[in-house]
DODO-520743 format. One line per field, with one value per residue (C-alpha): x negated, y negated, z; residue number from 1. Coordinates in Angstrom, 3 decimals. Example, Ala and Ser with C-alpha at 12.3 -4.5 7.8 and 13.67 -1.06 7.14 Angstrom:
REM DODO-520743
u = (-12.300  -13.670)
v = (4.500  1.060)
w = (7.800  7.140)
resi = (1  2)
REM end
This chain:
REM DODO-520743
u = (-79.417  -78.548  -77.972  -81.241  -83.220  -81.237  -82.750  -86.162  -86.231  -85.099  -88.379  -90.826  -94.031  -95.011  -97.950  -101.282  -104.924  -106.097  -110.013  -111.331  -109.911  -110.764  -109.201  -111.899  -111.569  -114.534  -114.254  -116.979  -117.170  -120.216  -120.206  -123.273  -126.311  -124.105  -122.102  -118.949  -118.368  -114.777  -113.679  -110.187  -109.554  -105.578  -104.084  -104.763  -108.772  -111.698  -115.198  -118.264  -121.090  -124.454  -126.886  -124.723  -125.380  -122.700  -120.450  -116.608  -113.930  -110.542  -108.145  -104.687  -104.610  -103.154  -106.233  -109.886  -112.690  -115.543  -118.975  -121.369  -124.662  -128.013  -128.491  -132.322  -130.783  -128.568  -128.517  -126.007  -123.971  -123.386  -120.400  -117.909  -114.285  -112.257  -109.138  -107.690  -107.971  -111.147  -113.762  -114.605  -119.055  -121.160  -120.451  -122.753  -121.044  -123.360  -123.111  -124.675  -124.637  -123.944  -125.257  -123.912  -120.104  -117.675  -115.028  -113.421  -112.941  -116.958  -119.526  -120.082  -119.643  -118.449  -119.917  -117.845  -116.963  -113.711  -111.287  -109.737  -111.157  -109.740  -106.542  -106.474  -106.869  -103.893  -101.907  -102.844  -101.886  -98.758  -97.718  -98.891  -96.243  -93.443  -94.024  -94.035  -90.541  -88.948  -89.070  -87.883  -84.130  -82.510  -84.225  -83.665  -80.209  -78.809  -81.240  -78.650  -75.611  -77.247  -77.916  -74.040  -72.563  -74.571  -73.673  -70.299  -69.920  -70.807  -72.202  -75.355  -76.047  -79.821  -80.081  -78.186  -80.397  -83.745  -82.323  -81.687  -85.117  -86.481  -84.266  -85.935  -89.129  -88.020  -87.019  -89.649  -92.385  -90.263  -91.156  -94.138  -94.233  -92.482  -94.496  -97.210  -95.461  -94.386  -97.318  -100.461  -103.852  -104.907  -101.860  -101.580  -105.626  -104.437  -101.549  -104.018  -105.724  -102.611  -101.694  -97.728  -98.009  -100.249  -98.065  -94.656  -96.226  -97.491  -94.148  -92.115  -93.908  -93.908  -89.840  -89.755  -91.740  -89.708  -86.305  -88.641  -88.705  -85.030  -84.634  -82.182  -81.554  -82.636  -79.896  -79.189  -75.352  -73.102  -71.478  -74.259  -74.452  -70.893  -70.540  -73.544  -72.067  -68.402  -70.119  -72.090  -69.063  -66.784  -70.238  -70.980  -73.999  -77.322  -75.837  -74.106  -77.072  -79.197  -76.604  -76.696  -80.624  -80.239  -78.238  -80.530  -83.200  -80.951  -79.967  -83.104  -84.900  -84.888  -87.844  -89.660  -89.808  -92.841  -94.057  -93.663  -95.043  -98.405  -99.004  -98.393  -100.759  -103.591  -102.600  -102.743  -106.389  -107.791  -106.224  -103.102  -102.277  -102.448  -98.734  -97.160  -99.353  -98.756  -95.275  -95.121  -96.851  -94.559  -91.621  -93.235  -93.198  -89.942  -88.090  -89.376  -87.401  -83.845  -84.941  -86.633  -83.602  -81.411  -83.028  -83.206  -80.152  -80.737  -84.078  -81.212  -80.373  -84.425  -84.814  -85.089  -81.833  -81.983  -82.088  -84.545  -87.588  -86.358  -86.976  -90.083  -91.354  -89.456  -91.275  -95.029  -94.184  -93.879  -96.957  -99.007  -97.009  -97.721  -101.762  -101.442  -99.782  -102.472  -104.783  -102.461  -102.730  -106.431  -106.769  -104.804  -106.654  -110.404  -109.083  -108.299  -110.306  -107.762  -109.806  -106.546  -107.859  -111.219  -112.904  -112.479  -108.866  -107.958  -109.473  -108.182  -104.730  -105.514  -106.571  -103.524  -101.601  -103.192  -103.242  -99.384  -98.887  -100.776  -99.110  -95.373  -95.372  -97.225  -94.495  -92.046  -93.369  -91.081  -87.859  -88.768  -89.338  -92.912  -93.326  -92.873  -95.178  -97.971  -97.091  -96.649  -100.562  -101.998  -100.438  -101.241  -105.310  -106.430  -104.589  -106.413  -109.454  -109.562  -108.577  -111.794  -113.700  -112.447  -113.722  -117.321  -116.060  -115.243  -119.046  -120.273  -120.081  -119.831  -116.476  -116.669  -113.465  -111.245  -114.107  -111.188  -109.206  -110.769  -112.261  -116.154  -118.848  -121.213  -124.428  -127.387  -131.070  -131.285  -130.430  -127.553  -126.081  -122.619  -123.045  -124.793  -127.091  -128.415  -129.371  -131.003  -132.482  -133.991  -135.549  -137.300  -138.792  -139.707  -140.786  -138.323  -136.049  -132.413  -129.196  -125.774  -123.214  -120.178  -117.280  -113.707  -111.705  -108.723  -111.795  -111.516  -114.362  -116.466  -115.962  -116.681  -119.817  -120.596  -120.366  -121.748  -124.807  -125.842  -125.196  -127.858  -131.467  -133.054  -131.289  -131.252  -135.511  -135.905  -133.092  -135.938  -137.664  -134.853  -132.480  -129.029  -126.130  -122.772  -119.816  -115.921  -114.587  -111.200  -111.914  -108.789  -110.743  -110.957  -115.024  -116.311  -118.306  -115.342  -116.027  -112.239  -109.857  -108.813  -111.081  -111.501  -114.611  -113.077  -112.469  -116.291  -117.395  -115.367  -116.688  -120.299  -119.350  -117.413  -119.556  -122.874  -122.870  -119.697  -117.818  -114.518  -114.667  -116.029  -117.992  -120.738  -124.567  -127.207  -130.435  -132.534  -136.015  -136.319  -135.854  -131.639  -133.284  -131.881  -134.344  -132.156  -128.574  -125.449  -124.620  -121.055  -119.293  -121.012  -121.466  -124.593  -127.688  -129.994  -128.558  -128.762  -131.978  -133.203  -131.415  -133.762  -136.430  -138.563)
v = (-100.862  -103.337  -105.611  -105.250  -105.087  -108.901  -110.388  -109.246  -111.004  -113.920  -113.631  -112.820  -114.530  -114.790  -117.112  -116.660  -115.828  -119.291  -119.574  -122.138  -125.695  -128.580  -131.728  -133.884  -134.684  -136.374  -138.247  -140.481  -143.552  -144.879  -148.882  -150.136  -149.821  -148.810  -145.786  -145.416  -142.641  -141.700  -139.420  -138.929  -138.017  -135.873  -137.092  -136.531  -135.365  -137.814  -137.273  -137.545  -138.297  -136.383  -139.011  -141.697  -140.565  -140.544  -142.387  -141.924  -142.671  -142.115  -142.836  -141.619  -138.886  -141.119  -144.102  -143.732  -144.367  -145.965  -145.914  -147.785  -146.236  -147.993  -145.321  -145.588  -144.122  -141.664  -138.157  -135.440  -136.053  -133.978  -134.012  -132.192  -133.180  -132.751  -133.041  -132.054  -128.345  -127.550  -128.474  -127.632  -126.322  -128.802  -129.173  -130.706  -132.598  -132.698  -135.246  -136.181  -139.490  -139.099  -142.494  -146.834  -147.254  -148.891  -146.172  -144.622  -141.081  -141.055  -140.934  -138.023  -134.551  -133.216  -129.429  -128.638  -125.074  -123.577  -126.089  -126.128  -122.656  -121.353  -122.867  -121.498  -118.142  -118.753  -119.577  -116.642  -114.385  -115.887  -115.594  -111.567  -111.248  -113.247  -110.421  -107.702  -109.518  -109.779  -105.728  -105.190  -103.593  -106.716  -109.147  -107.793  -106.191  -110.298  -111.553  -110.482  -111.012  -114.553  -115.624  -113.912  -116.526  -119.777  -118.744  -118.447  -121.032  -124.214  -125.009  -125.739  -122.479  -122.787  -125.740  -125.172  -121.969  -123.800  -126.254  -122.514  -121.631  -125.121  -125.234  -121.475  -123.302  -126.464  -123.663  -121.466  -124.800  -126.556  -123.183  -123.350  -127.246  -126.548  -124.374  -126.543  -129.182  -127.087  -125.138  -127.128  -125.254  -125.114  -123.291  -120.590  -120.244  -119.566  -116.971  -115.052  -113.194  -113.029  -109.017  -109.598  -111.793  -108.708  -106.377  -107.486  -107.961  -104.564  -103.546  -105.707  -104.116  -100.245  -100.927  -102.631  -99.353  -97.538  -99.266  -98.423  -95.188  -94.960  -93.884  -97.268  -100.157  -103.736  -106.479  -109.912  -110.685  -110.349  -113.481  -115.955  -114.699  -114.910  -118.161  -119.758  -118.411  -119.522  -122.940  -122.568  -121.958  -124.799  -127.817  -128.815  -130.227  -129.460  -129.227  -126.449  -124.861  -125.219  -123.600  -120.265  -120.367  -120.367  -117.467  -115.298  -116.193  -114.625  -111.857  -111.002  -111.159  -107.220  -107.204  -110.421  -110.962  -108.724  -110.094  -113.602  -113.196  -111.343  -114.194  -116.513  -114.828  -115.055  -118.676  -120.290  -118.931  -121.336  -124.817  -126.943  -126.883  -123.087  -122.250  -124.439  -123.720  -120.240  -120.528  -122.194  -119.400  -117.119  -119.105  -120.058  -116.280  -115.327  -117.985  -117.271  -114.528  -116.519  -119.414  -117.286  -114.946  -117.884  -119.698  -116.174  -114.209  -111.324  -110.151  -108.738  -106.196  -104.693  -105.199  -101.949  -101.568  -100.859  -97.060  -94.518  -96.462  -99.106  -96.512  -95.140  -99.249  -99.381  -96.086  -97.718  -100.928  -98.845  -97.292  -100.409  -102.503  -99.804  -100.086  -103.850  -103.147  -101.266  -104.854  -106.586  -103.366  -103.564  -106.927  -106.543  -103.320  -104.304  -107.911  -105.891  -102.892  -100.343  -98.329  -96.623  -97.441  -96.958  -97.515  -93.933  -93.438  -96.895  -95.562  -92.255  -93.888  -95.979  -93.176  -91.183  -94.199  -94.603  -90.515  -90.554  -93.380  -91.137  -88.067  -89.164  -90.535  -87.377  -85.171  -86.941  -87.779  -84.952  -87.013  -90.030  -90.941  -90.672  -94.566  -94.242  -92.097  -93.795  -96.302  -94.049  -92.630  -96.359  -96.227  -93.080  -92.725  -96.209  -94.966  -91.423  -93.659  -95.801  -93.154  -91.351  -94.639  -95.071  -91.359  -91.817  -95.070  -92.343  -91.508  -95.163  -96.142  -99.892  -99.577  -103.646  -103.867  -103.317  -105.543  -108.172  -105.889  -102.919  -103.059  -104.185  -102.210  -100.942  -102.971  -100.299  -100.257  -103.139  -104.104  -106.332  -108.569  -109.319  -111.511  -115.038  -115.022  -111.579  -111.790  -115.879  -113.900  -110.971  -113.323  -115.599  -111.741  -111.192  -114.326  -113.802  -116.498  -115.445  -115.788  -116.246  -114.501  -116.283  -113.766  -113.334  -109.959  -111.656  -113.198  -111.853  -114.433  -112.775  -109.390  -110.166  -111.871  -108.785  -105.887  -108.504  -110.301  -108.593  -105.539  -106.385  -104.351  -107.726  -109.147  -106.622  -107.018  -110.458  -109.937  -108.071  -110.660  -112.118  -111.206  -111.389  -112.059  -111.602  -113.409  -112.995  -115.723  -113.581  -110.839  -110.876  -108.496  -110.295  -110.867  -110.371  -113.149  -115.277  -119.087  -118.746  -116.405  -114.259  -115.990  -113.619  -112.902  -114.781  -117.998  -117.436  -116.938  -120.048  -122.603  -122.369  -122.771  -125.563  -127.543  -126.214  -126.108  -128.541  -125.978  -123.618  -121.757  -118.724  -117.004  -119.651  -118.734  -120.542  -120.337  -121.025  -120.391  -118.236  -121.411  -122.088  -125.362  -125.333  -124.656  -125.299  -126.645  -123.901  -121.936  -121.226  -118.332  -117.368  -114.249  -115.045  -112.562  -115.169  -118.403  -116.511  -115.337  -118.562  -120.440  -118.360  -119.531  -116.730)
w = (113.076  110.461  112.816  114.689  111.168  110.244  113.486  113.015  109.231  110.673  113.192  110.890  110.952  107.581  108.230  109.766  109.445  108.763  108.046  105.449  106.432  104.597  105.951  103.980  99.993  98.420  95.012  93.383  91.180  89.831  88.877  87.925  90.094  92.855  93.547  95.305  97.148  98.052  101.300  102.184  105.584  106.487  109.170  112.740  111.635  111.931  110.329  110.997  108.753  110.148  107.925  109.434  112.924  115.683  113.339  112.922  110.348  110.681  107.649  107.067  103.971  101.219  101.633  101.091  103.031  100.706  101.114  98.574  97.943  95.705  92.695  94.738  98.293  96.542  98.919  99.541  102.157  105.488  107.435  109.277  110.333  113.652  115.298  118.624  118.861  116.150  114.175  110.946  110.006  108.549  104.794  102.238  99.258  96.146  93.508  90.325  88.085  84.171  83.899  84.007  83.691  84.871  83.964  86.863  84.872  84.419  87.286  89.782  89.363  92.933  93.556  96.655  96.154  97.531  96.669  93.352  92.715  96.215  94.959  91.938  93.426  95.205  92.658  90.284  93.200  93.597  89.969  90.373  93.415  91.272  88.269  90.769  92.237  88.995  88.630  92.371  92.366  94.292  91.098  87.639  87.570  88.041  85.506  82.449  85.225  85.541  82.228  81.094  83.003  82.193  78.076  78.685  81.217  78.612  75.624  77.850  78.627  78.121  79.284  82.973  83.089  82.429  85.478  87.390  86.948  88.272  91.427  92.079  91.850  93.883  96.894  97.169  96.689  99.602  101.667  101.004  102.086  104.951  106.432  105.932  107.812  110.807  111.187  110.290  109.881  113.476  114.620  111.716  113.048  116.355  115.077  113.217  115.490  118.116  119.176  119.346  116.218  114.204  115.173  114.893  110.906  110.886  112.171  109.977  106.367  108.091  108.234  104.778  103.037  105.157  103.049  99.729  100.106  100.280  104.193  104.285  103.287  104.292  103.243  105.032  106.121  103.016  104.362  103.600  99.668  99.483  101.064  99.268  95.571  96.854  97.210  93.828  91.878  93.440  93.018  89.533  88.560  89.357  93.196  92.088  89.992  93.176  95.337  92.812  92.814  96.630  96.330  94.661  97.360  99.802  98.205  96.749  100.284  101.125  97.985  97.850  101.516  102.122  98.860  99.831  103.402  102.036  99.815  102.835  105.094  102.551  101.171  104.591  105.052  102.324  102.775  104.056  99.714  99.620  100.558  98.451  95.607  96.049  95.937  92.808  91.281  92.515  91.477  88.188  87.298  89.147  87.403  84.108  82.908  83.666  81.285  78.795  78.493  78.031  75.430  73.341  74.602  71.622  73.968  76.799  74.267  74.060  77.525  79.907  81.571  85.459  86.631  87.741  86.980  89.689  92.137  91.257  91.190  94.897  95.900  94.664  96.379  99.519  99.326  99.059  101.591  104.112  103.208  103.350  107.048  108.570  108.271  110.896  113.015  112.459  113.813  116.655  117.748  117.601  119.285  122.301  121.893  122.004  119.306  118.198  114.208  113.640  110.420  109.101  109.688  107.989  104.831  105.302  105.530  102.233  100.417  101.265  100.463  97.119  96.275  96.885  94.085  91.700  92.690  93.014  89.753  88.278  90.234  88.154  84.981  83.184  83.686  81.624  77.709  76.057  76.043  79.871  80.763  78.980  81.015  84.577  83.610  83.142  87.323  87.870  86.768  88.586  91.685  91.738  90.896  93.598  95.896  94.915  95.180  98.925  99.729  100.723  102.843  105.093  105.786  105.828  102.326  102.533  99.971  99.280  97.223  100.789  102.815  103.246  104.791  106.585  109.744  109.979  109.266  112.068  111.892  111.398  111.595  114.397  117.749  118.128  121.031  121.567  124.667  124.439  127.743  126.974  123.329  124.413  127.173  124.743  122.784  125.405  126.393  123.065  121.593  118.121  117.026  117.270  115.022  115.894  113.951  115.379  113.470  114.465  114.027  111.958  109.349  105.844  104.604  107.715  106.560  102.668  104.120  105.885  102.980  100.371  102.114  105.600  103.936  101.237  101.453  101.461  103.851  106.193  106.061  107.017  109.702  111.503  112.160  114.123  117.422  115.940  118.270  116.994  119.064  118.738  118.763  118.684  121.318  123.813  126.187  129.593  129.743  133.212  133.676  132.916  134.040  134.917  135.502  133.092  130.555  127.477  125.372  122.557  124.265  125.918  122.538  121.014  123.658  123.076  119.094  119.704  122.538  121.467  117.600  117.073  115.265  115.226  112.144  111.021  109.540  111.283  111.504  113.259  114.045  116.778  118.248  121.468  123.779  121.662  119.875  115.953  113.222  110.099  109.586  110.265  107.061  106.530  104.371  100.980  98.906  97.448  99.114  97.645  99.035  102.737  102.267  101.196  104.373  106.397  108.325  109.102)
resi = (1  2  3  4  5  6  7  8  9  10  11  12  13  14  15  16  17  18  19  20  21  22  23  24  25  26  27  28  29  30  31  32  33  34  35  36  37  38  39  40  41  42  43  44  45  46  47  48  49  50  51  52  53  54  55  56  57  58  59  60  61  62  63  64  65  66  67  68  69  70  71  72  73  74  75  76  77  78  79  80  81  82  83  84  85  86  87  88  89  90  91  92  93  94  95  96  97  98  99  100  101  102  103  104  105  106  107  108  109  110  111  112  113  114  115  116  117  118  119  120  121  122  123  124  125  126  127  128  129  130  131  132  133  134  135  136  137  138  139  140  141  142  143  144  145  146  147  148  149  150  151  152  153  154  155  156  157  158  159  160  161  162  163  164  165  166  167  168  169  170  171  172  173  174  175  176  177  178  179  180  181  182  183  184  185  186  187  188  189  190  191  192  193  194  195  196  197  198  199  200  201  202  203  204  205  206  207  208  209  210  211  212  213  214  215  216  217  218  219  220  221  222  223  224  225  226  227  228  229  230  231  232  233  234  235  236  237  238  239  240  241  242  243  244  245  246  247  248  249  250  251  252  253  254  255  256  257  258  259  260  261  262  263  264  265  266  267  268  269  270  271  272  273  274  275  276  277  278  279  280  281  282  283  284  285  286  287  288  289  290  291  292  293  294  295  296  297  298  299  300  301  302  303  304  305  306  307  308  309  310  311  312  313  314  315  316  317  318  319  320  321  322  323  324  325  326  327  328  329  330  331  332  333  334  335  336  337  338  339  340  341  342  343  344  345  346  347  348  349  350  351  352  353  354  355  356  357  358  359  360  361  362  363  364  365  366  367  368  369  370  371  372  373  374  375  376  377  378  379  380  381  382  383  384  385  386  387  388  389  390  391  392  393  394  395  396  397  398  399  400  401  402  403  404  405  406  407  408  409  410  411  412  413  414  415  416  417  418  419  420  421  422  423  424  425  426  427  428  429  430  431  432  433  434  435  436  437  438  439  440  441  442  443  444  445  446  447  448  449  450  451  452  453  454  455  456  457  458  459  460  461  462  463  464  465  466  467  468  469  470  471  472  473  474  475  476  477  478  479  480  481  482  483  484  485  486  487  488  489  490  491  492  493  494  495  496  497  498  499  500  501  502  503  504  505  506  507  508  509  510  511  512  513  514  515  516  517  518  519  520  521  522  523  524  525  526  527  528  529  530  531  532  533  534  535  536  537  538)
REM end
């Protein structure tokens, strides 16, 4: 069994569900009357410019392409980017002038939204999985084990530990790098939606909450720990220092891995950055403790020794990771339609899941120290809370703070198509123009989009006016009509995006009059009711 548990670590696919690419970076310089506008293009992407016409620059990521504009003919600029397998929606890149300089740190104020913001996100998130890793049983029992040995080992105690604590950083950021490199955008799009990729995850977490709750126990071949701390021990330097930090990524993989491969998923749906900035927030804050406890030694001696708590934080862990499971089994089942998880049950499941937090730390509260168990009831109330919260989700309550990860709500109070030719058809009958929703199973931006805009009174009364198709773009089901065989929905779905609108990513909305001709430009992902409603035509 140990064996078998080993070789499905060493497969697990920490990295999908891709949705929000941004191969383009726009900067701005003002100089004079003119204004310089920046773009830099990553490789193997070109863009196009939609004011330009059929225009297209390609530029490797490190140069700029340069486009000088009279302060008279100044406009926002629309453009999209593509490369071999996808294209990204339309995208308009506002700027404003501050006035005449020549100073390259003056000029335009870019409003692109979901970059540095998305990033920062990412990072924040990936200094809240280092804290929860620091209080995992396989991390803080070697934090004083750790620090013992730099003291005693030199007179540069602090200083070899602050150079521990960086080469946890420089391993986890090279991860995240890595996987940037191997995988690239595109393919972690591609993963995302895949049924054996889903639920090997799915799998993967059940057996890691499984190890949480004590039924066993999850550890990597003692051989490569003692090998790499061998090696440690025998290198000086910062070689050696690196080899040590190395070790506690190994041993401390039964914990952080599911930590690690959560933040992942989510980081490589915002941008080719995302993993690498997410790992340095998560070795940021798992490193932090080593250094810290160097440089002030005396803070060991207040510092909560390791014992029953460990377990209880092991036992919460559990409970979440096997909430945070049921979204790859989600995706997978509406993809093919199996309908084994409807909506219901998933928040049935969470609620259980978030009940039996509150209630295993109540059931035990008697065994710890008064100080404790003001801290157990600041667990123990927001988990009966949000249980209660999740409750009327079970009768259709739109429950927006799990819209990321629950399965989509049932549009209501209007007829909807899912197939292209019949909803076009419907509206030649009828004389309506016609949205298309094009949506994707694996999309966490679609489903936000869905609980906070279409879900919106307001929204839902100008929709009337409209026949709204919804499309797939992620529906394995094999469609009938299939131009080939064995063609699936999805891929159906997919090719009219990408040869009729020139796009591959979702959430995309268009719409059209009853004949398909485009009456406004395609609006992307936003949570704004207002900015929808206002992008409407009718």
């Amino acid at each position: 069994m140990k064996r078998l548990l080993t070789i499905l670590l060493l497969l697990i696919p920490l990295f999908a569900a891709a949705q929000m690419v941004q191969p383009v970076t726009w900067s701005g310089v003002e100089a004079g009357d003119s204004v310089r506008l920046k773009a830099a293009i990553e490789p193997g992407w070109h863009m196009t410019i939609i004011e330009f016409g059929d225009r297209e620059f390609e530029e490797e990521f490190t140069d700029s392409f340069v486009i000088t504009l009279a302060k008279a003919d100044l406009t926002p600029i629309r453009f999209n980017a593509c490369d071999d397998q996808m294209c990204t929606a339309p995208e308009l890149w506002s700027y404003s002038v501050s006035g005449p300089t020549e100073s390259e740190t003056n000029g335009l104020t870019a409003k692109r939204s979901n970059s540095a913001s998305g990033l920062l996100w990412i990072f924040l998130l990936g200094m809240a999985g280092g804290l929860l890793a620091i209080f995992t049983p396989c991390v803080w029992p070697i934090i004083p084990m750790t620090v013992s040995f730099f003291i005693k080992r030199t007179d540069q105690g602090a200083r070899n530990a602050i150079l521990y604590g960086l080469s946890i950083i420089i391993l986890y950021v090279g991860l995240g790098l890595l996987i940037t490199i191997i995988f690239g955008a595109s393919a972690l799009n591609e993963l995302s939606t895949n049924a054996v990729v889903n639920i090997i995850f799915f799998l993967l977490l059940v057996v890691f909450a499984l190890s949480f709750f004590g039924l066993f126990e999850i550890t990597l071949p003692d051989s490569w720990s003692t090998k790499l701390d061998s090696k440690a021990r025998s290198t000086g330097g910062f070689l050696g220092i690196l080899f040590m930090a190395f070790t506690l990524v190994i041993v401390s993989f039964s914990c952080t891995g599911p930590i690690i491969g959560t933040l992942l998923v989510e980081a490589a749906g915002h941008s080719l950055l995302a993993p690498a900035v997410g790992m340095l927030g998560f070795a940021i804050a798992l490193a932090l403790p080593f250094s810290l406890f160097a440089m002030f030694p005396q803070w060991l001696k207040s510092a909560p020794k390791s014992g029953d708590w460990m377990t209880s934080f092991k036992v919460v862990l559990a409970f979440l990771e096997l909430a945070l499971s049921l979204k790859f089994l989600s995706v997978a089942d509406l993809a093919y339609g199996w309908g084994i998880l409807p909506r219901w049950l998933f928040i049935a499941i969470w609620i259980a899941c978030f009940a039996g937090i509150g209630i295993y730390l109540l059931v035990r509260i008697h065994k710890v120290s008064v100080t404790r168990i003001i801290i157990r009831l600041l667990i123990i109330i927001p988990s009966f809370a949000f249980a209660a919260y999740l409750v009327p989700g079970l009768w259709g309550a739109p429950v927006k703070a799990i819209s990321a990860f629950a399965p989509p709500m049932p549009i209501e109070g209007r007829e909807v198509f899912h197939d292209y030719e019949q909803g076009m058809a419907y509206a030649r009958q009828t004389g309506k123009p016609v949205i298309i929703d094009f949506t994707g199973y694996g999309c966490v931006n679609c489903r936000k989009m869905e609980v906070f805009v279409l879900a919106n009174d307001s929204v839902k009364a100008r929709l009337e006016n409209y026949v709204f198709i919804e499309l797939y773009v992620d529906d394995r089901r094999v469609a009938e009509d299939g131009k080939t065989q064995g063609e699936s929905i999805g891929e159906k779905n997919s090719a009219i995006q990408r040869e009729q609108f020139g796009s591959n990513a979702q959430p995309f909305y268009v719409q059209l009059n009853e004949w398909g001709n485009p009456v406004a430009e395609p609006m992307a992902f936003t949570t704004d009711p207002m900015e929808f409603i206002n992008w409407l035509k009718y």
